[in-house]
C-alpha positions in Angstrom: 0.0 0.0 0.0 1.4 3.4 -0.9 1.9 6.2 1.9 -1.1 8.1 0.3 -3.4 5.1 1.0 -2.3 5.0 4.2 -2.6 8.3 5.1 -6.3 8.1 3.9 -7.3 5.0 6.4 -6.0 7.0 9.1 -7.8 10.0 8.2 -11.3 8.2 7.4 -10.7 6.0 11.4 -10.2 9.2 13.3 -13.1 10.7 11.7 -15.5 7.9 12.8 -14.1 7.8 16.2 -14.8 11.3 16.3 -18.5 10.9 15.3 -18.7 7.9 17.7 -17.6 10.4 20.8 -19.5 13.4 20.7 -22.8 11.1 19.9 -22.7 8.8 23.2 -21.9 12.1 24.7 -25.0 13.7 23.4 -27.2 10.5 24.8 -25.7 10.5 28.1 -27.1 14.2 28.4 -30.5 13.4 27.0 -30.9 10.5 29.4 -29.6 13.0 32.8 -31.9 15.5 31.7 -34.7 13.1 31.6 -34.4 11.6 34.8 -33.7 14.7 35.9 -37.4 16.3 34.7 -39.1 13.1 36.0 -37.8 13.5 39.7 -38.4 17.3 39.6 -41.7 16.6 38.7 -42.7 14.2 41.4 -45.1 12.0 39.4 -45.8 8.8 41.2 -46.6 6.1 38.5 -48.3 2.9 40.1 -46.5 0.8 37.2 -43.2 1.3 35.4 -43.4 1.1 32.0 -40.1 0.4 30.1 -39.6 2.6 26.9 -36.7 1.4 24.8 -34.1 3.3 22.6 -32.0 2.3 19.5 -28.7 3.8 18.5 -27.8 2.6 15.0 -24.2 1.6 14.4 -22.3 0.9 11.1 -20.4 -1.6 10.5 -17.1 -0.9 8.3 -17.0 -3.6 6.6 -20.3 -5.1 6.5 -23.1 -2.3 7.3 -25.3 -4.1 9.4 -26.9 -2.5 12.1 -26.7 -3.2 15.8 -29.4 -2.2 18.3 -28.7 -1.1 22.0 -31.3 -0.6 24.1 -32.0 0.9 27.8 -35.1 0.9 30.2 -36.3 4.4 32.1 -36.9 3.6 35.6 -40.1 5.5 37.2 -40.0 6.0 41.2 -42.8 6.3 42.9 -42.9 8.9 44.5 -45.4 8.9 48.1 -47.7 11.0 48.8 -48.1 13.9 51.5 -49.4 13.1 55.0 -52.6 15.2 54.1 -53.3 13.6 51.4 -53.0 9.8 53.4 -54.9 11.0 55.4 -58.1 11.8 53.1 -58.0 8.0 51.7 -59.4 7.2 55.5 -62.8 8.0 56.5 -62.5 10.6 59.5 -63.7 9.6 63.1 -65.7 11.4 64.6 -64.4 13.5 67.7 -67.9 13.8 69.8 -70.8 11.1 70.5 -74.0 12.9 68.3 -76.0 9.1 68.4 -76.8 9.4 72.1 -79.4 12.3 71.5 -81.7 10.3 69.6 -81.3 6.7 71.7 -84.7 7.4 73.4 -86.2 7.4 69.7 -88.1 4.5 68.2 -88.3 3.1 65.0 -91.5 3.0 64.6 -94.9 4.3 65.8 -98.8 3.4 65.7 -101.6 6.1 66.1 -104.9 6.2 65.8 -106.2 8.7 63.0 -106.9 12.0 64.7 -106.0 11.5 68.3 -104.6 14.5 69.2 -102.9 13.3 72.1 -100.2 11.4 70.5 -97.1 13.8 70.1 -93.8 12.9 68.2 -90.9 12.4 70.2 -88.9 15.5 70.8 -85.2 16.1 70.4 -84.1 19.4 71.7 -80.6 20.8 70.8 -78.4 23.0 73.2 -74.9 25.0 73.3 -73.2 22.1 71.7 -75.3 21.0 68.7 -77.8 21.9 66.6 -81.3 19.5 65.7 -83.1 19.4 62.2 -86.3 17.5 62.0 -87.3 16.9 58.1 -90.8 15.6 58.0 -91.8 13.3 54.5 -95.8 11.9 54.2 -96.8 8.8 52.1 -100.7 8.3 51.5 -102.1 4.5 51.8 -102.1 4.7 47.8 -99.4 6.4 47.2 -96.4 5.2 46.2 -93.5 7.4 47.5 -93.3 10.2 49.9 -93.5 13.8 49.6 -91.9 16.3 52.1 -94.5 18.1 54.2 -94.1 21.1 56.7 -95.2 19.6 59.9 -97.0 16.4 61.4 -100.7 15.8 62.0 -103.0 13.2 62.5 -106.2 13.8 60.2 -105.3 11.5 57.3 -104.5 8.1 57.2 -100.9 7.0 56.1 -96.8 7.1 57.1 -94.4 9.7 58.0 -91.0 9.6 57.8 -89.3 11.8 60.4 -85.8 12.7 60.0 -83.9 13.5 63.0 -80.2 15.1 62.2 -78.2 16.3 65.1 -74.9 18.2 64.1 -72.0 19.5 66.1 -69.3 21.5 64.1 -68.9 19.2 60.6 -70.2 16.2 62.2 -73.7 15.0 62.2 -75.4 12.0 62.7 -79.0 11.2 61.2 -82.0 8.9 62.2 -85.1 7.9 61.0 -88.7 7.5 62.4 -91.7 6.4 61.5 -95.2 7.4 62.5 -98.0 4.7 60.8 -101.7 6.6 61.1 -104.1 4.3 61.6 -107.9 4.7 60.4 -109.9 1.8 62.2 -113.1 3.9 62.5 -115.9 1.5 60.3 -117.5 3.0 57.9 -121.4 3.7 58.8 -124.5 2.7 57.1 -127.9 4.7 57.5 -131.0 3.4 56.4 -134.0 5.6 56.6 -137.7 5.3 55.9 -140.5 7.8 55.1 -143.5 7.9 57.3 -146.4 10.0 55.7 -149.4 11.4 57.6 -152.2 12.5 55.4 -154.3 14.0 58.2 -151.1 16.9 58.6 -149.0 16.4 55.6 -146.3 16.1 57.2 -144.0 13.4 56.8 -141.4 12.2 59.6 -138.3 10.3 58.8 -137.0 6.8 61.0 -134.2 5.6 61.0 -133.6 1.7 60.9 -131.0 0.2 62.6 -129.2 -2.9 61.3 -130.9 -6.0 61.9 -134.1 -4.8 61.6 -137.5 -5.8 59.6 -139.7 -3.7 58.1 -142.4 -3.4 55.6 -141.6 -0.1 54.3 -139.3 1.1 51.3 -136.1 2.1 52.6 -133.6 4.7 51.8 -129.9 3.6 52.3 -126.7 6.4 52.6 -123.3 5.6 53.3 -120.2 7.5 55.0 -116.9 7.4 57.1 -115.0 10.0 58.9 -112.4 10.0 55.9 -114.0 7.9 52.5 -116.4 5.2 51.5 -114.5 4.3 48.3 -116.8 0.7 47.6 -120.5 -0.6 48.6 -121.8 -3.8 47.5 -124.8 -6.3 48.4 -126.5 -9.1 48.2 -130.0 -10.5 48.4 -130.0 -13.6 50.7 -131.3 -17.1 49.4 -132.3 -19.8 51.9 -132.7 -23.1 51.3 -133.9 -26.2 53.7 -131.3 -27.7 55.0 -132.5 -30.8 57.6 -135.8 -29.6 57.8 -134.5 -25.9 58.7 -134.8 -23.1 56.5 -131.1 -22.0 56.7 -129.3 -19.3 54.2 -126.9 -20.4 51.4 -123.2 -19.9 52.1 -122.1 -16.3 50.8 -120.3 -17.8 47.2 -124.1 -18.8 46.2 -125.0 -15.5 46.6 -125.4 -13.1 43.5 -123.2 -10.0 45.0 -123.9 -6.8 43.1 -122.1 -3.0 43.0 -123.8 -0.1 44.3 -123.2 3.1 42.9 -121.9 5.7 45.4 -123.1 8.8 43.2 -127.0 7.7 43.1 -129.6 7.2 46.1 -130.0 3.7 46.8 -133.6 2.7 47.8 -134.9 -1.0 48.5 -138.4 -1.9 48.2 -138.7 -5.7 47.1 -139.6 -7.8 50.2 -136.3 -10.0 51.2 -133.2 -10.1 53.5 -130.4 -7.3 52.5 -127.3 -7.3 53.4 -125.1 -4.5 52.5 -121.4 -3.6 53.1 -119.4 -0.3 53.1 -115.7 -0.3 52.6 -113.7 2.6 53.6 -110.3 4.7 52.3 -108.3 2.0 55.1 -110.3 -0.3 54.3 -112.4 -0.9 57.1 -115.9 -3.2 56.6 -119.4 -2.3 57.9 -122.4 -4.7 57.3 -125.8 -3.7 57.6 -128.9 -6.1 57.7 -132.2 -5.1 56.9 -135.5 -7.2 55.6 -138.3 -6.5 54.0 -141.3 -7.9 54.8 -144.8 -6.6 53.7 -146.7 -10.0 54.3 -149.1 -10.5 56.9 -147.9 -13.5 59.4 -150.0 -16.6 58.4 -151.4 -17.9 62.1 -153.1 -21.0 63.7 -155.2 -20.7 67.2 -155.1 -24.0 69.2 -157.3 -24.3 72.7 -156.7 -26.2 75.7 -159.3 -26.7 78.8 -157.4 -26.2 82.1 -160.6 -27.0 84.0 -164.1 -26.4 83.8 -163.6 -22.1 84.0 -160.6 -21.6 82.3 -158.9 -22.3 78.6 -155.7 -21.6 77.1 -155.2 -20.0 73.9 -152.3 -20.4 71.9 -151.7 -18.5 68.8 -148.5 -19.6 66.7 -147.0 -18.0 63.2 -144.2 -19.4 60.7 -142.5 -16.2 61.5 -141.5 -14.3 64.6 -144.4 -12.1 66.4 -143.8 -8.9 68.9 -144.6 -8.8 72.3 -148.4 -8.1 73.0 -149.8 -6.6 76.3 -151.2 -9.6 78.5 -149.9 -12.5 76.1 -147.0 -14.4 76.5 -144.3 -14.7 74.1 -142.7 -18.1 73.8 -139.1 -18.7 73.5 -138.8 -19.0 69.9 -141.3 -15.7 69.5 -143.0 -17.8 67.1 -146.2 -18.0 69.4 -148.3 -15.9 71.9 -150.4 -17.8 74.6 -153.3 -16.3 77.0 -155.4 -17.9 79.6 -158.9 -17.0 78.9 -161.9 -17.5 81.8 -164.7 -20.0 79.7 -167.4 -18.3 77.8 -165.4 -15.0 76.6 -165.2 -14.1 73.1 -162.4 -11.2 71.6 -161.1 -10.3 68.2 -157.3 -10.5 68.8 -154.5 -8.7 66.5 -151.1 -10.3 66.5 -147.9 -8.2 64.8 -145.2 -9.8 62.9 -142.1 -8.0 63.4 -142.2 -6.3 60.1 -145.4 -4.8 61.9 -148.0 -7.1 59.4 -151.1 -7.7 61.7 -153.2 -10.5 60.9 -155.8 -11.3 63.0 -158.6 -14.1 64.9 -161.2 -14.7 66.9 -161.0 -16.1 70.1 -163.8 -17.9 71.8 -164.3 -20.0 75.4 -167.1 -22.5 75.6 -168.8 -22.4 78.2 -168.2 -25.9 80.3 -170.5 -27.5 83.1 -170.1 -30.5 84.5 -171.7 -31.4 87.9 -171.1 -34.9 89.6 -174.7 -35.8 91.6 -175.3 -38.8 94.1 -178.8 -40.1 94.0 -180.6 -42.6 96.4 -183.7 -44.6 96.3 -184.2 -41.3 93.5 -183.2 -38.4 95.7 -180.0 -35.7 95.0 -177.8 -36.7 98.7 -175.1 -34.8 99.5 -174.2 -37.2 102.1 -170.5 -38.6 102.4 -171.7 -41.6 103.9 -174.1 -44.1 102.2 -176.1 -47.8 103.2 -177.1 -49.3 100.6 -180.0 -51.0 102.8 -181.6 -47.0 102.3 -182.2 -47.7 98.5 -180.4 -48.0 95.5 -177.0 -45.6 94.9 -176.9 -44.2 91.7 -174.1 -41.4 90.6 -174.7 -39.0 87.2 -173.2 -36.2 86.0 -174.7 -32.9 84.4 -173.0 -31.1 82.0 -171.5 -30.3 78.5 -171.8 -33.2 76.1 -168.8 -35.6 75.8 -168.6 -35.4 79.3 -167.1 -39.1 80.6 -167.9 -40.0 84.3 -165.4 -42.4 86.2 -164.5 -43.4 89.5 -162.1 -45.4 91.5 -162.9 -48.2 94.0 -161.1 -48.5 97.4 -158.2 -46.5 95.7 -158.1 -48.6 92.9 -157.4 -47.4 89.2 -160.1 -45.1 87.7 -162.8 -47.0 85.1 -165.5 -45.7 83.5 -168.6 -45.7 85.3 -171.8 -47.6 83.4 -174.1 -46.0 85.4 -175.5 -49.0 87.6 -176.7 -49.1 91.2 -173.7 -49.2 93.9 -174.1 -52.1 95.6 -170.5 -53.1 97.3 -169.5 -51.9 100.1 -166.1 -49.2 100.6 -164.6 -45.6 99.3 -165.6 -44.2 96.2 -164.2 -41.2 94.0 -166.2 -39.7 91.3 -165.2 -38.1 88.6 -166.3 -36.1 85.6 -163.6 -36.0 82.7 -163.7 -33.8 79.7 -160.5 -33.6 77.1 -158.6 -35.2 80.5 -159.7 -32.2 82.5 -161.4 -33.1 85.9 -164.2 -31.1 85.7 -165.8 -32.2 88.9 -165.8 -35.0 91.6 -167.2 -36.2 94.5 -166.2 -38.9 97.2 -168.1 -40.6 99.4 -168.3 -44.4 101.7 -171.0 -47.3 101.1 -171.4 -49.7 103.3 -174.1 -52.9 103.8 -175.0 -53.3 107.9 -178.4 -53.1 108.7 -179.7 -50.8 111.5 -179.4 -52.6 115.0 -176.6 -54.9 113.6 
């Protein structure tokens, strides 16, 4: 190689040694002055992420090009007590929950008793109270804030109790159900016309009862009657005993709350109110414009007295001087033979039907005869003539006696002719109208 050659290679190899210098001096700066911006900075990065670098290199003889590569390391860097601090939620310094211990959760009060109060929190020097009061309706379906509490209308407050010192405060909440349980009521009412004034008079009818008059029928309730209904009842004979059908047999019918509702048709109502809570009334009333369809039965008691009995299918009223039985399906009176009245017995719809009630007049008189003359002495011979006993009287009169206290057999009205006691007596429907006793006996004078 000549000295020019030489001289050239040398040349060309300083020059890239140069080049190679000043750049890994300019990348040494760059990579100060970054870490140097990232830790004036302070960032804090949860997670390193590494970010490489290439510095190309040529080859002399082959130009290839070789990668280096280097990795930036991020430190985290903490954060200030204050800020620590806020990740932690703060604990309170003063006990607020003890002013509202005495509160409970819930409450019942009747709707519109005034003598229920809400319970009371009252603040002082050291903390302040807020009471937020919230009302839900019975249909409502969330609650509206409201300025105070009362107890007029039926449904839930929610009471907010907040007690507050400084920044703290503590919160609790009440609630207050309002109770309606007043039943709804149902009026029925009949009119009562008198054509002699013209002035008509109105009754009312209290549940249960029977009448024979149209009746007019209003509801209310101290808040709303939102629903009426009612049914006409059907009986059927069940062992021999007219008994009503079970309420699902029953036809159950709407009433319309914005027109009057007047029965008339005889039958047994029943009617029910419901209210804005939901409370049930049921009121009763029947119908009943048919007179009661009676039977008069007699029985002697003895010969001046009888005993009337009058008995209906249906229930009577009480009548002065009668007797009312049990069941009130009968009256019963003792009448004094040979009276005669017109008698009027109610049903208790007030139907009057009426009969005739007559005595007969009853006589029956036991008489002792001997040898043909009336004796009215106790103690008879039969050697003074023959003993013969009659009775006078109303027909179908039957005259018995007994013998020496034997059993009673009738009497065939032959002469007496053994000796010992005898009882008389006159028998009519197996009343003993009459008797007599007396003694036979067969010794002859001087014996």
């Amino acid at each position: 190689m000549e000295a020019n050659d030489k001289k050239s290679l040398c040349l060309v190899g300083l020059t890239l040694v140069l080049i190679i210098g000043i750049l890994a001096g300019f990348r040494g700066c760059d990579k100060v002055k970054y870490e140097d911006d990232n830790e004036n900075q302070k960032i804090p990065v949860q997670t390193p992420v590494p970010t490489p670098t290439t510095n190309d290199i040529f080859d002399d003889n082959e130009n290839d090009v070789k990668k280096d590569s280097y990795t930036v390391n991020y430190t985290k860097i903490e954060e200030s007590s204050k800020n620590q601090e806020s990740n932690y939620p703060v604990v309170p310094t003063f006990d607020l929950s003890k002013y509202l211990t005495h509160l409970e959760s819930n409450y019942q009060v009747e709707a519109g008793t005034e003598e229920f109060i809400i319970p009371e929190v009252l603040g002082n020097e050291e903390v302040t109270v807020q009471i937020q009061y919230f009302f839900k309706g019975i249909y409502d379906n969330s609650y509206s804030s409201v300025l105070e509490f009362n107890t007029s209308i039926p449904g839930t407050y929610k009471i907010i109790y907040t007690v507050s010192k400084d920044k703290e405060s503590f919160s609790k909440e009440v609630y207050v159900e309002v109770l309606d349980t007043t039943l709804p009521i149902i009026e029925g009412i009949v009119e009562n016309y008198d054509s002699e004034t013209g002035i008509t008079s109105y009754e009312p009818v209290k549940t249960g009862s029977i009448i024979n008059q149209t009746i007019k029928i209003s509801f209310r309730d101290n808040h709303e009657v939102t629903y009426a209904e009612y049914y006409k009842a059907k009986y059927e004979m069940i062992d021999g005993s007219n008994t009503i059908e079970q309420e699902g047999m029953q036809e159950i019918v709407e009433i319309d709350l914005n027109q009057d509702f007047i029965l008339y048709e005889d039958g047994e109502y029943h009617i029910r109110a419901y209210d804005y809570s939901n409370n049930i009334f049921e009121y009763v009333v029947t119908i009943d414009r048919e007179a009661p369809i009676i039977q008069m039965n007699s029985q002697r008691l003895d010969k001046d007295s009888t005993l009337i009995t009058i008995t209906s299918r249906e229930k009577l009223q009480e009548k002065e001087g009668w007797t009312l039985s049990e069941d009130e399906l009968s009256l019963s009176k003792v009448y004094s033979n040979s009276q005669e009245e017109v008698v009027s017995v109610l049903d208790l719809a007030g139907n009057i039907s009426t009969v005739t009630v007559k005595t007969d007049h009853l006589e029956a008189i036991v008489k002792v005869f001997q040898n043909n003359k009336e004796t009215t002495s106790v103690n008879l011979n039969t050697n003074d003539g023959e003993i013969l006993v009659k009775v006078i009287g109303t027909e179908g009169v039957v005259l018995q006696y007994s013998f020496d206290n034997y059993e009673f057999i009738s009497y065939d009205n032959t002469a007496i002719v053994d000796s010992g006691h005898y009882v008389f007596q006159a028998i009519l429907d197996g009343i003993v109208l009459d008797s007599v006793e007396f003694d036979v006996s067969n010794m002859m004078v001087g014996d």
